[in-house]
C-alpha positions in Angstrom: -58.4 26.9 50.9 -59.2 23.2 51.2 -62.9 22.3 52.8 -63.2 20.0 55.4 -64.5 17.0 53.3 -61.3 17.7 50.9 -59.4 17.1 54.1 -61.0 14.2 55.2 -60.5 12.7 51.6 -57.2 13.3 51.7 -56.5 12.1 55.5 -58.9 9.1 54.3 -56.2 8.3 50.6 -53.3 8.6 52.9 -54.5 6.0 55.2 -55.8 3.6 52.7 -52.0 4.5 50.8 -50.4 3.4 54.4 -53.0 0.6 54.9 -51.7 -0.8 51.2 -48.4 -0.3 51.5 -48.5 -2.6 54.6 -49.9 -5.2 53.5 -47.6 -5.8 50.5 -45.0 -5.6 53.1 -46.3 -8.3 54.8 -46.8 -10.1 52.2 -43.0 -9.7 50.7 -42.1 -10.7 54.7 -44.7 -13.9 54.4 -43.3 -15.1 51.2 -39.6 -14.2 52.8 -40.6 -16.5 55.3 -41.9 -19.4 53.1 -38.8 -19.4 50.9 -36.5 -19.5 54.3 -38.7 -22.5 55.3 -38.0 -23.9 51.6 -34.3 -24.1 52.8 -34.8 -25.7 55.7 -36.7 -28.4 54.0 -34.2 -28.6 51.5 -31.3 -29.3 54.0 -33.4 -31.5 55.9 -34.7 -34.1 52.6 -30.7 -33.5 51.8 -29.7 -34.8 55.1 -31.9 -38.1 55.6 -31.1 -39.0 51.5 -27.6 -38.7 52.6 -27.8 -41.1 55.4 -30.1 -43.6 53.0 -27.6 -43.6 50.7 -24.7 -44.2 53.2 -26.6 -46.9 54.7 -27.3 -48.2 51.5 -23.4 -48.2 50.2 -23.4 -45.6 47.6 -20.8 -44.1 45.8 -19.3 -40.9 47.0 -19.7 -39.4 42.8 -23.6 -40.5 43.9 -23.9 -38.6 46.9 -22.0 -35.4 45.1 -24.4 -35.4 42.5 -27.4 -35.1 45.2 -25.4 -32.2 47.1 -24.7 -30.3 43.7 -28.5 -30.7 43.1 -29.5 -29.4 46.4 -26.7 -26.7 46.6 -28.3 -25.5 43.3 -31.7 -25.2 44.9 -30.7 -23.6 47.7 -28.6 -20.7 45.5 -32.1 -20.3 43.8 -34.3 -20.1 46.5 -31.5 -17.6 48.7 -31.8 -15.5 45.3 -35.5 -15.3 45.1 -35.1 -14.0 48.6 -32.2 -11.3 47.8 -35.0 -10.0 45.3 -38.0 -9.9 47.8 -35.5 -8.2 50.1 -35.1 -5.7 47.3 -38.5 -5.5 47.4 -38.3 -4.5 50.7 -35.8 -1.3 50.4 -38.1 -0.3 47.6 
């Protein structure tokens, strides 16, 4: 039969355990967040570039080459976040 201060060390373990696994979960959800925001930024730089280089008379092959660049980007930040979401289910 467990004693009362084996109890309470167990209670106590569980709760840091809990306390722990929380954290690192919001953590995974923080950086989730970050990479999202990383996007955003992306799309938004892509955007006024876009409308520099119209107003400046580029070529279309000019403007591809900056929208294969950012599409690569993006597919590598949306990647990193298909792995914290793994993370996640973990």
């Amino acid at each position: 039969m467990e004693s009362w201060k084996d109890k309470l060390k167990k209670v106590a373990s569980q709760v840091a355990q809990g306390a722990k696994d929380a954290a690192e979960t919001a953590k995974v959800k923080i950086d989730i967040s970050s990479l999202n925001g990383k996007i955003a930024d992306e799309k938004k730089s892509f955007g006024s570039t876009v409308y520099d280089m119209f107003v400046a008379d580029k070529s279309y092959e000019e403007m591809k080459t900056l929208f294969v660049a950012t599409q690569e980007k993006i597919a590598a930040l949306k990647a990193q976040i298909a792995a914290k979401e793994e993370e996640l289910k973990g």
